[in-house]
VOGU-3710 file (C-alpha; in Angstrom, 3 decimals, decimal comma):
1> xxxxxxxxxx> -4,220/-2,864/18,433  -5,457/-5,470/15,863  -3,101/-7,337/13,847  -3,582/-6,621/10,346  -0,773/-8,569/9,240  1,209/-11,306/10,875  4,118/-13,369/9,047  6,629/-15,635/10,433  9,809/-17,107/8,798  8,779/-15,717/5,035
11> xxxxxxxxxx> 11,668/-17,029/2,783  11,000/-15,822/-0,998  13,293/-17,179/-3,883  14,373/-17,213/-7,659  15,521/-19,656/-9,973  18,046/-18,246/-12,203  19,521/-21,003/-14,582  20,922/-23,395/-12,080  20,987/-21,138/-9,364  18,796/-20,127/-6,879
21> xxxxxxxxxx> 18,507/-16,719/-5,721  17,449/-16,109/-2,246  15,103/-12,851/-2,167  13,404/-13,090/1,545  14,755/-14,983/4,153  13,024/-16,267/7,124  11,672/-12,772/7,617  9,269/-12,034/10,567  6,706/-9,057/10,399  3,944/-7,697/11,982
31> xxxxxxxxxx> 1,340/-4,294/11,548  -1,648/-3,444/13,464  -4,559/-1,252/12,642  -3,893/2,392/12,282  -0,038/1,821/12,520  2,182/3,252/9,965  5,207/1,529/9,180  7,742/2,009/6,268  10,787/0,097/5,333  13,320/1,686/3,474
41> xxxxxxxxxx> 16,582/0,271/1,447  17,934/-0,133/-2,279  16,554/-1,313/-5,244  16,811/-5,282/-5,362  16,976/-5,629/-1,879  13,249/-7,567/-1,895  10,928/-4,325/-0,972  8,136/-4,410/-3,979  8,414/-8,815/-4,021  7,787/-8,372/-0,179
51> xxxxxxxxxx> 4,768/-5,868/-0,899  3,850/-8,005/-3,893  3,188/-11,020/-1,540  1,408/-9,269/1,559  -0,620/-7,806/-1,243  -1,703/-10,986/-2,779  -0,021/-10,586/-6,022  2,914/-13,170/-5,595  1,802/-16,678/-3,762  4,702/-18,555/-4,262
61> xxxxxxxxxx> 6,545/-18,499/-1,428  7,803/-20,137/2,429  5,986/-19,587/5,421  3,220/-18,494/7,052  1,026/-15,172/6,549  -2,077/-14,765/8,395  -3,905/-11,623/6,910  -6,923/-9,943/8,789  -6,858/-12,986/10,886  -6,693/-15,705/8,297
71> xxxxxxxxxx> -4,255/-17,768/7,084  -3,349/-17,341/3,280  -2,665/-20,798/2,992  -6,479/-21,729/3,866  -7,580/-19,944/1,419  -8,359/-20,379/-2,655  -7,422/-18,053/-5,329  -11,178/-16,974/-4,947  -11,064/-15,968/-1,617  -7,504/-14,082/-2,210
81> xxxxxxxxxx> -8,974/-12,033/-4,737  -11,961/-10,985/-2,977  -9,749/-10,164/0,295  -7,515/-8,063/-2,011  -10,029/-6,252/-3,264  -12,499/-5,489/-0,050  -9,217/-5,175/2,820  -6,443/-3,937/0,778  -5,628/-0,743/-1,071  -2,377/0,407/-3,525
91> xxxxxxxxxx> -1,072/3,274/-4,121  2,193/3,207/-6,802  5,036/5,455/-7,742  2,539/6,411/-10,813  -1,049/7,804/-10,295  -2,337/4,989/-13,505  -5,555/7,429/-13,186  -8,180/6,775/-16,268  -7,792/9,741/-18,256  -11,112/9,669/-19,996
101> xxxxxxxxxx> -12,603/9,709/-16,708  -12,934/12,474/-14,121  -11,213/12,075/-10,752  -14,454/11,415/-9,099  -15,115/8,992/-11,559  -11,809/7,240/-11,110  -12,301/7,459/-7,503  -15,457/5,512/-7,463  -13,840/2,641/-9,254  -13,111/0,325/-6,620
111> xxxxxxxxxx> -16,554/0,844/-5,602  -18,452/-0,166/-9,047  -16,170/-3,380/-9,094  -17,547/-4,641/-5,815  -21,092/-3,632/-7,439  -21,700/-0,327/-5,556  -22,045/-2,173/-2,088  -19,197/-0,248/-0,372  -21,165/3,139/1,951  -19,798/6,139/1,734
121> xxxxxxxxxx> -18,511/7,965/-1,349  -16,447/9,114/-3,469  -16,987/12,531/-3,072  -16,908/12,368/0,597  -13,460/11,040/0,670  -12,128/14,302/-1,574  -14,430/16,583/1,169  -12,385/15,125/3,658  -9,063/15,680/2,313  -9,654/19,157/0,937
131> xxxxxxxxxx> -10,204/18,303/-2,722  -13,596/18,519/-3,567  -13,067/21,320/-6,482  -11,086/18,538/-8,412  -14,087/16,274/-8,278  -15,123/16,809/-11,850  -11,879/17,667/-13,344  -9,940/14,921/-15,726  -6,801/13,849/-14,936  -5,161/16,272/-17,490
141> xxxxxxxxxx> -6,568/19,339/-15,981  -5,109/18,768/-12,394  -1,590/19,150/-11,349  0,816/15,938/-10,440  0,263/16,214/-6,894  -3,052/16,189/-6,901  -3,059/13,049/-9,245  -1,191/11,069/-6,574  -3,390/11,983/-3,707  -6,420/11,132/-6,095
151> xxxxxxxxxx> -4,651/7,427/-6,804  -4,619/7,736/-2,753  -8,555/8,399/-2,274  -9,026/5,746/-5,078  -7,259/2,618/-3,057  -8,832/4,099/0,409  -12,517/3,975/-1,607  -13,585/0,719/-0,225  -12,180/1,517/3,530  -9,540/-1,186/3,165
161> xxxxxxxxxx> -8,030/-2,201/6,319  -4,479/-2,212/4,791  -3,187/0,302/2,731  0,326/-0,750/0,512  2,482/2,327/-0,957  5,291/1,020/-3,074  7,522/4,504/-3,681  4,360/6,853/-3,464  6,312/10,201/-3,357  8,728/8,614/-5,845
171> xxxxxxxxxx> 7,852/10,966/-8,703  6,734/14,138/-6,624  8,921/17,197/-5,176  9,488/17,789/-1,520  6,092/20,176/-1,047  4,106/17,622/-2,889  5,863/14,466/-1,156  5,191/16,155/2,405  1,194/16,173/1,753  1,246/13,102/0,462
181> xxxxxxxxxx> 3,023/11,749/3,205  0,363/13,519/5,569  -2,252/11,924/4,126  -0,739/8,772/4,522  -0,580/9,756/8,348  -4,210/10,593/8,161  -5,340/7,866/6,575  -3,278/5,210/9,598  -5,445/7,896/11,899  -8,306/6,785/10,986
191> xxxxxxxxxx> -7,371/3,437/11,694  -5,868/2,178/8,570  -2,726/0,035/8,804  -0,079/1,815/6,310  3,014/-0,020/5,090  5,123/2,246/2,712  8,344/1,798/1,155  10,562/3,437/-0,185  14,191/4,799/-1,447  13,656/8,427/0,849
201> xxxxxxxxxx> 14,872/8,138/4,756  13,631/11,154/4,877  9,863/10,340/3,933  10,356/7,104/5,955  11,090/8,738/8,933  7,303/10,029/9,050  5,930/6,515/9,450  5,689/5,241/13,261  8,053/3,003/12,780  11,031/2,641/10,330
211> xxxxxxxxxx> 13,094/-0,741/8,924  15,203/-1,251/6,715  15,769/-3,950/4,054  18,753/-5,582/3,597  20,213/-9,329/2,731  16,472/-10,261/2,723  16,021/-9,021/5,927  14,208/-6,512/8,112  16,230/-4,411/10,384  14,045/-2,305/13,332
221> xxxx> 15,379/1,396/13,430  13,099/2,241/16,222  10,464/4,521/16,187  10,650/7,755/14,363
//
């Protein structure tokens, strides 16, 4: 399989008065296309400031990070933004859909932002996961797992190559989590790579393969 991701000895740190807090250290990762991977463990313990810096939202760090072949520290903050927007896709503990918009409409975001260039459509994503008759509903009308696996279809609008969940059954029961969770599966099907994490073994125990997060470390569990 492809690597979509490939980072070796990522160390990550704070400054706290005249301390330094070590976040990350000397972490080595990997995910290919259509693999699913989630790493679980407890808050603090670096998850969301590792997700923040595969995703391009954090760029101060040590090491080296080579994303969909190229390495971050080649590029400018240009070029990051544009990669973060074409190859990469969120999805949070919170839907953030625009309520004065309909789901469609919210779904086809992504796509108006890169100027409509992106094939494919909105509507075809929700045909494909069974939700077409919330197309033209607002966000108000439809339940709260439906909202989620809308904020899903929105980050997989522009067919990124990397999708990032940070806690996305976090608010959601256990019927809503498992479909959720299945589309997440679907999605790596169709060739996506998925990293998820989250504070649920049991949810992370869907995912190909499972780590956990500790000391600023990742720890293989073996596949699940």
């Amino acid at each position: 399989m492809d690597k979509i991701v490939e980072i070796s000895g990522l160390s990550k740190a704070y400054t706290q008065g005249h301390e330094q807090i070590l976040v990350l250290e000397n972490l080595d990762f990997s995910i290919s296309k259509g693999e699913f991977i989630s790493i679980v463990g407890p808050s603090g313990s670096g998850k969301s400031t590792f997700l923040n810096i595969i995703g391009l939202l954090d760029d101060v760090y040590s090491g080296e990070i080579k994303l969909f072949g190229k390495r971050l520290e080649d590029l400018d903050e240009a070029e990051k933004a544009v990669l973060r927007l074409r190859n990469i896709g969120f999805v949070f503990q919170f839907d953030s859909l625009l309520p004065e918009f309909t789901v469609l409409e919210n779904i086809e975001m992504p796509a108006r932002v890169l100027g409509g260039s992106v094939p494919g459509s909105g509507l075809d994503l929700l045909k494909r996961f069974g939700l077409e008759v919330i197309a033209h509903k607002f966000p108000m009308e439809i339940s709260g797992g439906e909202k989620q696996r809308a904020a899903m279809l929105r980050a997989l609008r522009n067919t990124p190559a990397l999708l990032i969940a940070d806690e996305p059954t976090g608010n959601l029961d256990r019927h809503n989590s498992g479909i959720i969770l299945d589309d997440l599966k679907r999605a790596a099907a169709a060739g996506t790579a998925v990293l998820m994490v989250t504070h649920n073994e049991e949810a992370a125990r869907r995912a190909d393969r499972m780590l956990r997060m500790a000391g600023g470390r990742l720890e293989k569990l073996g596949a699940v």
